[in-house]
N, C-alpha and C positions, 0 to 999 in steps of 0.2 A: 504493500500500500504506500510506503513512502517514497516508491519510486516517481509516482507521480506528483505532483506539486501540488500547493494548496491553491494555486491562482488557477492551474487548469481545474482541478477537481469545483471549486468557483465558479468557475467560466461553464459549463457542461452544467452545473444544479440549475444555475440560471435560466438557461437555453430548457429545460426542464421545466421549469415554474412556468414560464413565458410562456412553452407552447400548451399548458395547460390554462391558459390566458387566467393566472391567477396574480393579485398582487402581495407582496412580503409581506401586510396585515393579515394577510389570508391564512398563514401558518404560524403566526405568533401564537405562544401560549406562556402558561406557568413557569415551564423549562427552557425557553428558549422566546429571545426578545426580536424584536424588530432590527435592532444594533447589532446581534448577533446576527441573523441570517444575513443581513446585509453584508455586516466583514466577511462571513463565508463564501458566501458571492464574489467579492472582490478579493481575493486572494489572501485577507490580512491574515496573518502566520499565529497570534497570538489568540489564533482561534484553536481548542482543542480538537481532538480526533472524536471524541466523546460526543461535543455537538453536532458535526460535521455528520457522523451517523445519524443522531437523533432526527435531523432533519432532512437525510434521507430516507426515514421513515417517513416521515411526514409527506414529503413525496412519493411515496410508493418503491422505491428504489433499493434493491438489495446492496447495501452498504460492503459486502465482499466484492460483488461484479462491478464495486467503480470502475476499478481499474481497467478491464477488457473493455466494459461500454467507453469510455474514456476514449480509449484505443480504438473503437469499432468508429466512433464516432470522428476520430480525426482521420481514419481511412477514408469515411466518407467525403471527409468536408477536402480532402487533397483530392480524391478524383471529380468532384464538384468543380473546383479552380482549375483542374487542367482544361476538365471540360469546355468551362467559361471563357478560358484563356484561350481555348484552340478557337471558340467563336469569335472572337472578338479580334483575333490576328486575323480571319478571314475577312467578317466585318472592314477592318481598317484599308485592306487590301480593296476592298468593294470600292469604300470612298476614294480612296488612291487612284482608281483607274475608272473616275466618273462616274459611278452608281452608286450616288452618294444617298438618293432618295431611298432607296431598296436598304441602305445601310441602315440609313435610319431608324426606317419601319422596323428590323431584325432587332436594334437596339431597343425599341420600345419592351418589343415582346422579353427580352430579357425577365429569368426570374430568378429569384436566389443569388443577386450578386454578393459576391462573396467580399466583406468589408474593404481587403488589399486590392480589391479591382474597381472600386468605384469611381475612385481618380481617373481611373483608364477609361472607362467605359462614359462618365463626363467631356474627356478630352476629346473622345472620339464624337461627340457631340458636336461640338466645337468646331470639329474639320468638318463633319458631316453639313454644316447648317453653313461655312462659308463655300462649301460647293454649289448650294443652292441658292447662294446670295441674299443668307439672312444672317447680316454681319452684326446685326444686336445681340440675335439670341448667341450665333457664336461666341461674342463675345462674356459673355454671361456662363457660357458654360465651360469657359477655359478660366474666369476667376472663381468659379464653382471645385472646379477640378484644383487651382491651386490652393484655396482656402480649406478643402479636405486634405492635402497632404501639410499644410502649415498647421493643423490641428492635427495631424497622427504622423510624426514624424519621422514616424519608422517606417513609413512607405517613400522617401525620399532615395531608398536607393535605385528606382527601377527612372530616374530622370525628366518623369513624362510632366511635374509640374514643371519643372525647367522647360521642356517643349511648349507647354501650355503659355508663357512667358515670351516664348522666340517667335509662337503663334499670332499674341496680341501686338509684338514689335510690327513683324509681317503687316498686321492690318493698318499701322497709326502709318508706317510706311505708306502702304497704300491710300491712305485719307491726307495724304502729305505733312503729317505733324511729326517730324525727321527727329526734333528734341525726346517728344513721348518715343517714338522707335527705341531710339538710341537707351532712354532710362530703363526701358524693360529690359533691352539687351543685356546693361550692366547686372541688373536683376539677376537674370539667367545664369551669366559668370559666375555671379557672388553664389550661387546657390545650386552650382553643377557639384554632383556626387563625382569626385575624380576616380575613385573605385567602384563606383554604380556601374549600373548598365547602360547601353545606348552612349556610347564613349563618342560617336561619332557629332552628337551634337555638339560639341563643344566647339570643334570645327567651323560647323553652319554660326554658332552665335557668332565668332571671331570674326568669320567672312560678312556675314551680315551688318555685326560693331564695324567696320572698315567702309562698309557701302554708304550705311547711316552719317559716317563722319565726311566721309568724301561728299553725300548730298548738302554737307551740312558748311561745306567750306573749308572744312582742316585737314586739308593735304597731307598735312607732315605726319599725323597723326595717323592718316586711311593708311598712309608711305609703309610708318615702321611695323604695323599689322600686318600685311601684307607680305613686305622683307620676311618677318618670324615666319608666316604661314608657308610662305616658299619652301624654306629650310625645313618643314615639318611636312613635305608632300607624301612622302613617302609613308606617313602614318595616316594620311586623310583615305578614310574607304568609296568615297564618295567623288567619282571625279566630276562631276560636275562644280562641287566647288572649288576644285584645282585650277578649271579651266577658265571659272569665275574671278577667280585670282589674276589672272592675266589679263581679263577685259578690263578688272579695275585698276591694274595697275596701271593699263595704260590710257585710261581716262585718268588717273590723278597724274600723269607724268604729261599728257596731253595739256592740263591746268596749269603744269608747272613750266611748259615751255620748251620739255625734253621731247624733243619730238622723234630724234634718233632710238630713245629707249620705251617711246610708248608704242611705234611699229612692229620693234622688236620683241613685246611683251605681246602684241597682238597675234604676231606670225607665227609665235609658240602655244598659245592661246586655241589657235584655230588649225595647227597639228592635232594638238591632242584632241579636238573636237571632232574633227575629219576621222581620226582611229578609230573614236571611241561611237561614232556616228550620232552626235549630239547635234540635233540640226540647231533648235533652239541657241545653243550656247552659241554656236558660229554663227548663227544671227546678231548678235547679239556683237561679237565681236568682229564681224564685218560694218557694222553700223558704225561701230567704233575708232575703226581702222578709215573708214570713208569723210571721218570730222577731223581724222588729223589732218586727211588730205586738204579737206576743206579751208582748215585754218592757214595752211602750207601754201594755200589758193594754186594748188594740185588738182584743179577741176575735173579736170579728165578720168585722173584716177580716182579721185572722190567716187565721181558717177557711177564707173564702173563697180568698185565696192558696195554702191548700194543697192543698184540693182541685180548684183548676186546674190546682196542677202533678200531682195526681192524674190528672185530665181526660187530659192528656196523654200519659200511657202506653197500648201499644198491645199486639195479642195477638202481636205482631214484634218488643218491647221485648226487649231481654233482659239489661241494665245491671239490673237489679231491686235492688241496693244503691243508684243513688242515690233513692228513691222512700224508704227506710227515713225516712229522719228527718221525709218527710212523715205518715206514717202516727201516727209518734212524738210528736210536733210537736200534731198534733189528739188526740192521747190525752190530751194534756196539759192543752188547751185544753176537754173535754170532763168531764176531774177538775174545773178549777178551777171549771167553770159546776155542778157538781152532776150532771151526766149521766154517772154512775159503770156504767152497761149501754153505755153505747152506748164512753164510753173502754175496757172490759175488751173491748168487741171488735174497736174497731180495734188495740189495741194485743196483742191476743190475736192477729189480722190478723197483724201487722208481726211476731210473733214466728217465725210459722209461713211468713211469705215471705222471713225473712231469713237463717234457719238454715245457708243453703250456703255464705251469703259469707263472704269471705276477709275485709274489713273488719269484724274484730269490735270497733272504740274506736264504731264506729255501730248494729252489731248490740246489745250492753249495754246503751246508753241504754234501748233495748224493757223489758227487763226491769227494768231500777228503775223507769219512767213506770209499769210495773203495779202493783208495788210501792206504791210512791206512791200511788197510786190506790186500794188496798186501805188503805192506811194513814188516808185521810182518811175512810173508811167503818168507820174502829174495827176492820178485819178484818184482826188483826196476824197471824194462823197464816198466811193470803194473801201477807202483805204481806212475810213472813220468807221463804217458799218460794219467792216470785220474786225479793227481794233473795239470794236464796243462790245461786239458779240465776244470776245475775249478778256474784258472786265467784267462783265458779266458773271462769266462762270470766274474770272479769280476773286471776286467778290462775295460769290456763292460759298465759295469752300475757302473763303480767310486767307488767302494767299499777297501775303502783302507786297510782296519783292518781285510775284509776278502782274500786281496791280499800279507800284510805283513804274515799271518798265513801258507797263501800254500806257498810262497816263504820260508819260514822257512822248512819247510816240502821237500822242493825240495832239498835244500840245505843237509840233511840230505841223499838223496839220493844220489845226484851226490857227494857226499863228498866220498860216497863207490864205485861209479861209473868211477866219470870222475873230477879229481881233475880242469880241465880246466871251464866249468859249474859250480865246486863249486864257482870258487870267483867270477866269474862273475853272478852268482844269489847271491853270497854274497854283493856284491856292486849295487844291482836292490834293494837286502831289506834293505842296508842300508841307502838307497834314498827314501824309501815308508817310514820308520822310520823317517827320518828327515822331510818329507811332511806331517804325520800326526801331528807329534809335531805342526808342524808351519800351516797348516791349520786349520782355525778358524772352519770351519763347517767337523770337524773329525767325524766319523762315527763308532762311541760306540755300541757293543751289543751282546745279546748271539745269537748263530745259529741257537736256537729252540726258542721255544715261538710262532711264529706268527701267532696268531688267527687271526676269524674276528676280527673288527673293529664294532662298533653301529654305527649307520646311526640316 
């Protein structure tokens, strides 16, 4: 009998009373208190073996066969959890691979989750509900999932609140608030089990910390993450974040003027994508590789690079956000050559295929590159009505640094236009100026860049 401990033999009486849906008043009497079955319950030691029987009398319970039921009963509840767990790897794979609805539903029907899998089965919520584009309740059920593992601590070695964390960065990412991104990320570090399980995230956060900082303007800072994660390739299981590594480094090297080392960070970048046949990533990193050209005013080669990462979109794409800045990208490239039909319609194109996304810091750019383009053809009525429809939406989603940019822009027009609108958008941008200065969470970053994210 002393094999077993007083917190399980505890834990098993309870699990007894309960499914007799009875309460600890229910078996008090003369010999035995409310205080006592309680401490018996919860494991306290200074309980004797003497009451510990009596009140498995009281429950019906042969006080010799604790021990076996004790034991019959944690056989059970382990093939219960493998059970649960083998669901629930399938489940995640559901959501993974776009049947996220179907996930769902499976996850309802769940029953008996077993207490170490609730976090999981929450989180998985969470993915489930941003695949179908109900980024509330996601978000709700990833600080659900972390608020169960911050109250039972001992479920922190399997990582998935930390997921849960790299999840919510993901979304503030995607609603462009770079600063919240960046805090959860820190989160996630501070609170990775280095001996847990799922080693690999720690990775995704690092890559993710580096992408956040680079939107966010600190170069030096995306630089020296980056450098470490190079040097650590060979431990990343995941190469898409390897290859993600190369795009960013050579947009932060692109920022800084290194233009010899951001092609080169590119041209390895989209090796290992070509092996590894990552269309996405080499999207992503021909976009990249076509702005250096651009800045290089390498037009030629610009073009070409984007229309190969054109090339490679299929009628099974359906990432169609990250393609925006290629479209964007050669509207730009077709203003500055004088090819003002053929820019109005790619970028006319990228206006009308990018309307659904949830990434509107890449959807805007469309609209000013029109702008713009109308601008250098004298056609300022043009040039005003897509610069507005481009306040618009950065005024919609709080975007201040991309509303001081078209206000400038506007201001340029009506200056030739309508001297009355000029100082009146002159005194709109010099209030968006004085509000980014003094807003703590200003919103830093270039117009292009925005890839996936790692999960």
């Amino acid at each position: 009998m002393n094999s077993i401990k007083k917190n399980e033999k505890g834990s098993f009486l309870r699990k007894i009373r309960k499914s007799k849906k009875k309460r600890i008043e229910d078996f008090a009497d003369d010999n035995i208190s409310t205080t006592t079955i309680s401490n018996i319950e919860t494991g306290n030691e200074s309980v004797s073996e003497e009451k510990i029987k009596y009140y498995c009398e009281k429950l019906g319970i042969d006080y010799q066969k604790l021990p076996s039921l004790i034991r019959t009963e944690k056989e059970k509840e382990n093939l219960r959890y493998e059970k649960i767990k083998t669901e629930l790897t399938q489940i995640e794979h559901l959501i993974s691979f776009n049947n996220a609805r179907k996930g769902l539903k499976l996850l309802r029907e769940l029953k008996d989750i077993p207490e170490s899998l609730k976090h999981y089965v929450l989180f998985l919520k969470g993915r489930g509900y941003i695949q179908i584009d109900n980024i509330k309740k996601a978000k709700q059920f990833f600080r659900r999932a972390i608020e169960h593992v911050s109250e039972k601590p001992k479920y922190k070695h399997d990582n998935i609140h930390v997921n849960a964390l790299n999840q919510l960065a993901r979304l503030s990412y995607y609603q462009n608030d770079f600063e919240k991104a960046l805090n959860y990320t820190s989160q996630g570090l501070k609170e990775f089990e280095h001996e847990g399980k799922n080693k690999y995230l720690f990775f995704v956060l690092k890559m993710n910390q580096a992408v956040y900082l680079e939107r966010l303007g600190k170069n030096a800072e995306a630089k020296e993450i980056i450098k470490k994660l190079l040097k650590q390739q060979d431990q990343i299981q995941n190469i898409e974040v390897v290859i993600n590594m190369y795009d960013v480094k050579g947009s932060i090297y692109r920022k800084m003027g290194m233009y010899a080392e951001a092609v080169e960070a590119c041209m390895k970048g989209l090796k290992l994508a070509k092996i590894n046949k990552k269309t996405k990533r080499a999207v992503e990193l021909w976009i990249t590789l076509g702005s250096i050209y651009y800045d290089l005013d390498r037009l030629r080669e610009a073009e070409t690079c984007l229309n190969l990462a054109l090339d490679l979109k299929t009628s099974k794409t359906k990432d169609h956000h990250i393609y925006l800045p290629a479209y964007i990208r050669l509207g730009q490239i077709y203003t500055k050559q004088g090819k003002y039909q053929d820019a109005q319609l790619v970028l006319n194109d990228a206006i009308t295929k990018g309307k659904n996304t949830r990434i509107i810091s890449t959807y805007i750019p469309a609209f000013v590159a029109l702008g713009d383009c109308y601008f250098e053809q004298k056609k300022f009525s043009n040039a005003i009505e897509a610069y507005n429809s481009a306040l618009k939406l950065a005024r919609k989603h709080k975007l201040l640094s991309h509303e001081k940019d078209i206000l400038y822009k506007l201001c340029l027009c009506f200056e030739k236009t309508d001297i009355k609108k000029f100082r009146k958008t002159l005194e709109k941008l010099f209030r968006v100026e004085v509000q980014l200065k003094t807003n703590k969470k200003k919103e830093v970053g270039s117009m292009f860049g925005d890839g996936d994210l790692h999960e």
